[in-house]
N, C-alpha and C positions, 0 to 999 in steps of 0.2 A: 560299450554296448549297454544299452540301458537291462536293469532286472528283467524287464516283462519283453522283452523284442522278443521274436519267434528268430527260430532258425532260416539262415540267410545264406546265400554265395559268400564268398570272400571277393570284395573288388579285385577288378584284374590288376596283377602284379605285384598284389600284397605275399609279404609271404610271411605268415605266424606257423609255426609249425608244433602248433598243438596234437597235430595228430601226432607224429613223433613219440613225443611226451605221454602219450596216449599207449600206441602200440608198444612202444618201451618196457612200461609198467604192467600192463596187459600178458606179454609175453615173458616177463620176469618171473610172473607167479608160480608157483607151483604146487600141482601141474599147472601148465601154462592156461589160462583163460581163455576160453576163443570168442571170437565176436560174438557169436549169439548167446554164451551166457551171458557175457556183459552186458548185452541190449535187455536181456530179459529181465537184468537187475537193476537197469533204468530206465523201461519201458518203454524198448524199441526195439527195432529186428536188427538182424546182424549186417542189412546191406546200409543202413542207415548210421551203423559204426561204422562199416568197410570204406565211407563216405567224409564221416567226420575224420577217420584217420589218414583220408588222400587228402586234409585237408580242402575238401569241396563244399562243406557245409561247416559252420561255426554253430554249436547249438547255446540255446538260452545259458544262461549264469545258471539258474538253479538246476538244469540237468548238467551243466558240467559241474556243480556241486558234490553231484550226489555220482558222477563218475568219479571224480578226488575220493570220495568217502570209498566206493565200493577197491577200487585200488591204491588206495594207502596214498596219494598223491599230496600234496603239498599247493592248496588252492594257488599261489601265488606262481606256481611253474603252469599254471591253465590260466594265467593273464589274469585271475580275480583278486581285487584287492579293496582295499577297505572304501565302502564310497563314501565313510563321512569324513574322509581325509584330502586336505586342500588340495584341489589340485596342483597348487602350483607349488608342492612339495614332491610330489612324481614329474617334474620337470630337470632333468640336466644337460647340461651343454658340455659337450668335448669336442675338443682338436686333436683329428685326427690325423697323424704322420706318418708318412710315410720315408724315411730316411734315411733308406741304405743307401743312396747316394750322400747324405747328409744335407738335401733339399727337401722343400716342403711341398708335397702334390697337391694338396687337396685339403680343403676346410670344409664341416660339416657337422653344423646342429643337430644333434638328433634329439627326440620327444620318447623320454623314456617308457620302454614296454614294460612287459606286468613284473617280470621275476629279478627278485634281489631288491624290489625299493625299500624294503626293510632292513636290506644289512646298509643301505647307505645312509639312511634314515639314523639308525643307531649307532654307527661308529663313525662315520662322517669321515674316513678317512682315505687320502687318495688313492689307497690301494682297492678298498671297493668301489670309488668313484669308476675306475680303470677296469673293475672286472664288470662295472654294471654299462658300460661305455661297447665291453663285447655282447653282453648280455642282448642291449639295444638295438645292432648292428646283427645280430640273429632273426630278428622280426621283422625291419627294416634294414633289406640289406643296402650297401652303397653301389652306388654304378660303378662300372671298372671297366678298360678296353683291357682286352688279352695281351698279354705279353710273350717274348720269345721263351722258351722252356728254359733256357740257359738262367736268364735274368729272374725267372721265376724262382729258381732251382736254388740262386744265390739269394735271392730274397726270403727265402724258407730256410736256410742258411743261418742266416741271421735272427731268425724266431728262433731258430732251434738253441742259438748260442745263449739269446736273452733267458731264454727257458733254464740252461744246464748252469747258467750265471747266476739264477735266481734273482734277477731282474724283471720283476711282473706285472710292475705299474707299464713300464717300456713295450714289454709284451702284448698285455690289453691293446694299449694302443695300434700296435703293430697288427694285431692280428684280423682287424676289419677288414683294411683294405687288401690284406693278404691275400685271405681266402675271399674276398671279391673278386680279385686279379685270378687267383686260381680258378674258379669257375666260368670267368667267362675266357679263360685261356681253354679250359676243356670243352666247354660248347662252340669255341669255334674250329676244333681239330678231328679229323678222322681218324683212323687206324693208331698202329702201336704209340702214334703220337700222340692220340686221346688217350690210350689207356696210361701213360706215364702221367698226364694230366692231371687223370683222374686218382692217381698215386700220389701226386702231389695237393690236389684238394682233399685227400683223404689224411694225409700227415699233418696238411694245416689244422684239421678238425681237430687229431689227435691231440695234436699243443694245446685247444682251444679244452679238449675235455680236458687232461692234466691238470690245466690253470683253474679251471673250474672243482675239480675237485679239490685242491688248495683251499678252495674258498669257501670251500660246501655251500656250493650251487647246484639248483637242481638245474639250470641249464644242462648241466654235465649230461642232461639224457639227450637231449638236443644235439649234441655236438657229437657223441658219443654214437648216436644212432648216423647222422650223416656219414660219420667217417667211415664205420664198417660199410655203409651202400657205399660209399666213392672206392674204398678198397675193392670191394667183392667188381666192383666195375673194371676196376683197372687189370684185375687178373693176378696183382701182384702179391705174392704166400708171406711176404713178411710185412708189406702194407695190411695186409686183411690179420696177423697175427695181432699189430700195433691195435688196430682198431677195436677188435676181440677184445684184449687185453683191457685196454682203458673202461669198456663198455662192460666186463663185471668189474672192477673197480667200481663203477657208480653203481652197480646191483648189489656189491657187499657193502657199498656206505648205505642203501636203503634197506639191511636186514635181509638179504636175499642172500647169504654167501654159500652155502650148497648148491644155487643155481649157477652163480659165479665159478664153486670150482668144477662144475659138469660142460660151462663155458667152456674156460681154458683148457681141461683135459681134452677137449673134444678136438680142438683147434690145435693141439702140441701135437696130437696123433694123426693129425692129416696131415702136418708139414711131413712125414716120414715119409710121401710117396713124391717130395721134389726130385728134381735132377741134381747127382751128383757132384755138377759141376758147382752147385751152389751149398752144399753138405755143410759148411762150415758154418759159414750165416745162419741156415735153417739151424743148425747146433746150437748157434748164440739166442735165435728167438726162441729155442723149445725152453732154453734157462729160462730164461725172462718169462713165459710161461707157467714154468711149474714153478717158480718163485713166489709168484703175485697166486696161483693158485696155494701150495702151502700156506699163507698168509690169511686167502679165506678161508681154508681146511680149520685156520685155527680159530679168526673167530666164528665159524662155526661150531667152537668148543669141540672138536673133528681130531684129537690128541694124534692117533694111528695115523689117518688120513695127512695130517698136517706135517707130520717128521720124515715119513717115505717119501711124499713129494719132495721136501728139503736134501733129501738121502740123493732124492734122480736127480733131483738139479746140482747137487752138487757134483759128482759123479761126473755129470754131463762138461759142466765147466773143466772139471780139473783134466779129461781129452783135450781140451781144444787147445791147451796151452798157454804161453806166458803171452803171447801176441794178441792186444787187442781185437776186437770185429767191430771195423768202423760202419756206421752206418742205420746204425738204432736210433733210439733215441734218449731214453732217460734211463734203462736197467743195461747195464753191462756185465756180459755174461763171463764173471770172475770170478776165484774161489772169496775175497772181499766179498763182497757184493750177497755171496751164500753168509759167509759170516754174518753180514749188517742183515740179512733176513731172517738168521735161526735169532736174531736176538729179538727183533717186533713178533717174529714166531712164538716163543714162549712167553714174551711180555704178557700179549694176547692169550694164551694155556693159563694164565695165572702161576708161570714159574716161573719168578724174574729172579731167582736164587740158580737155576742152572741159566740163565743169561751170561752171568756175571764172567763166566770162563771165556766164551764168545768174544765180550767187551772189551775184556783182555787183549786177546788176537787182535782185535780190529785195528787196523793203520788208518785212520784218516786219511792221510795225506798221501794216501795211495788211489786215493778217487780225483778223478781227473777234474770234477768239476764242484763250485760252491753249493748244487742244489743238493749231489750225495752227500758232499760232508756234513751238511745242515742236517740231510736224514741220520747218518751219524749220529752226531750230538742229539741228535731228540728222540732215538728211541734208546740211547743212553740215558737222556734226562727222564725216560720214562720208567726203567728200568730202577735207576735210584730211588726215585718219587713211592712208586709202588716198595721199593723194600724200605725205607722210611730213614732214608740217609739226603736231607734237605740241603747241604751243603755242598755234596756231588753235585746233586740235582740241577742246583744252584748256577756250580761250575759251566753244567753241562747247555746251562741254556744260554748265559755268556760267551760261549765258544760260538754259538749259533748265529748270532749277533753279530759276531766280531767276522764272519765267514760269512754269511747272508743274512744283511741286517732285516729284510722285506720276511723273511721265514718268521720271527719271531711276531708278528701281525697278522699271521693265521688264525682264524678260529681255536685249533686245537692247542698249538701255543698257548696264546693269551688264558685259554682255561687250565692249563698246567700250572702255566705263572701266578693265575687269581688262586689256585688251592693251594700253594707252597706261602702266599700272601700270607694268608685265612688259617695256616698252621701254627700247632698250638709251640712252633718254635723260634726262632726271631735269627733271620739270616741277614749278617753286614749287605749293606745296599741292595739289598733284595727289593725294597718298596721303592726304593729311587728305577730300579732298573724296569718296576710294572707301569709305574707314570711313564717314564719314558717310553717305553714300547706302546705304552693303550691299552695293557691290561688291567690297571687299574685308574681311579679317574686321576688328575692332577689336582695337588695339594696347593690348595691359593695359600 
């Protein structure tokens, strides 16, 4: 869109879902924002936001500017990006696979959209190449025929695994056609069969925001905002918990975590009026709940707030028993699981001296999958780091590596790794292990 265009329709069957990214932020604030202030602080009325957010109107560059400015937004999740930069460096090409059979369906160029051309620009690695691949496939989505629920079911199956495996280059990719197939499996179904559909577009979302917050991506409002609507659609309390959930997640990564844990609270206390034939589950997602809320209670700097929610979740786990509850997705509702939380819990309080007892406790290898043990080890390596023991530290992000080597190519990694570099202490193959991973550059 050129600077100076006037606001426009969106051609039929585009889909940039700026509005999303809009209402998201908008509704984040607190208190919440409603369309006519925001119009009033970019000079316009509130049916003319109501508009831009159902996506029906795309407005100029300089008022979606100056919406970025008035909500804290990140220009580059509103498609604006730098225009004196080549174009043909916001071009990437992926093959897109689909290979739960271990067949190849479908090949497809896509012309990179706005958000994330800077993490691929800078680190150039395939791990953003593959989150900017879902990023793309968000704005332009792919054609898909609906598939049976069964094959669908299996094939979200398989995201789900790539996901708890910490396989995420694999995932990116997977996740297009995924939730393409999901959607137009829900648009061609009626009754209980649609709304399982829609439980199923709404889990794909969830993967899609996970992976995206991995990556600190502001897609993650994107993705994040879909799933709770495909949730809320489907009618189903632990799809709409999952959606919830992920969705303050991205409000406590953009400094919102008091809205985040009013989110969650809100959403644990209305699973209490499910049917008791499902008591158990609904048990396992109130954990997973008040877990992820303790966590923004704390960096809410929220100490009170932050330990009693740790106190009910834990509480809550140690009812249900030794028996797994299959059917989540990444928080397993175990007295572990409360363990590896009080310790990001007080990391975050600035106590990582009462962490240390926690740490202790903790079994790794009592986590069923390589994405918690990697959580594990990194809010151990964080835990060290902060008490100024560089050779734990050290260990701890080795172990991480050696368990899921893609974790260690994270954002928040890589800057762990670069400050333990930059310390004023010198750890055996410490430098060899930042080149290797991409936290630091490579020594010609």
């Amino acid at each position: 869109m050129s600077p100076h265009a006037t606001p426009h329709e969106f051609p039929s069957g585009r889909t940039r879902d700026l509005g999303a990214v809009i209402r998201g932020h908008r509704n984040a604030c607190r208190p919440p924002m409603t369309q006519s202030r925001l119009g009033v602080a970019v000079g316009y009325s509130a049916a003319w936001v109501s508009r831009v957010e159902n996506n029906e109107i795309e407005p100029q560059r300089e008022t979606l500017l100056r919406i970025a400015g008035v909500l804290g937004i990140a220009p580059s999740a509103l498609g604006l990006t730098d225009a004196s930069r080549d174009d043909s460096a916001t071009r990437v090409t992926a093959e897109v696979l689909d290979d739960q059979e271990g067949n190849e369906v479908r090949r497809r160029n896509f012309l990179a959209g706005a958000v994330g051309v800077g993490a691929v620009l800078m680190t150039g690695t395939a791990q953003a190449a593959g989150m900017r691949t879902l990023e793309t496939s968000l704005f332009e989505p792919l054609f898909s025929e609906p598939l049976p629920l069964n094959q669908l079911a299996r094939a979200l199956s398989v995201a789900r695994t790539d996901f708890s495996e910490a396989r995420y280059q694999k995932l990116s990719a997977r996740l297009p056609p995924l939730i393409a197939a999901a959607e137009a499996t829900r648009d061609s179904l009626n009754g209980s069969q649609r709304e399982l559909a829609c439980a199923m577009v709404a889990r794909s979302y969830v993967l899609a925001s996970e992976l995206a917050v991995k990556e600190h991506s502001d897609t993650a409002w994107v993705t994040a905002d879909r799933a709770l609507s495909a949730a809320r659609s489907s009618g189903h309390a632990a799809a709409i918990a999952e959606a919830a959930r992920v969705l303050a997640i991205t409000m406590r990564r953009s400094g919102r975590s008091q809205a985040a844990v009013d989110l969650l609270s809100r959403t644990a206390l209305s699973l209490n009026s499910e049917p008791a034939a499902s008591a158990r589950q609904t048990s396992a997602v109130q954990v997973s709940l008040l877990l992820t809320a303790a966590y923004s209670a704390a960096q809410a700097a929220d100490r009170t707030a932050a330990l009693a929610l740790a106190d009910e979740a834990e509480q809550l786990a140690a009812r249900l028993g030794a028996d797994p509850v299959t059917g989540l997705f990444t928080v397993t509702a175990s007295p572990q699981q409360c363990t590896l939380y009080r310790i990001g819990i007080l990391n975050s309080l600035g106590s990582p001296d009462e962490a240390v007892r926690y740490a202790i406790r903790l079994n790794p290898a009592a986590f069923p999958t390589a994405e918690r043990r990697a959580r594990c080890y990194t809010d151990t390596a964080r835990m060290w780091h902060m008490l100024g023991d560089h050779q734990r530290t050290y260990t701890a992000l080795r172990l991480i590596e050696r368990h899921a080597p893609e974790e260690v190519r994270r954002p928040t990694i890589q800057t762990l790794t670069a400050d333990l570099v930059y310390a004023p202490v010198s750890v055996p193959g410490l430098k060899e292990f930042a080149a290797r991973t991409g936290a630091t550059p490579h020594r010609r």
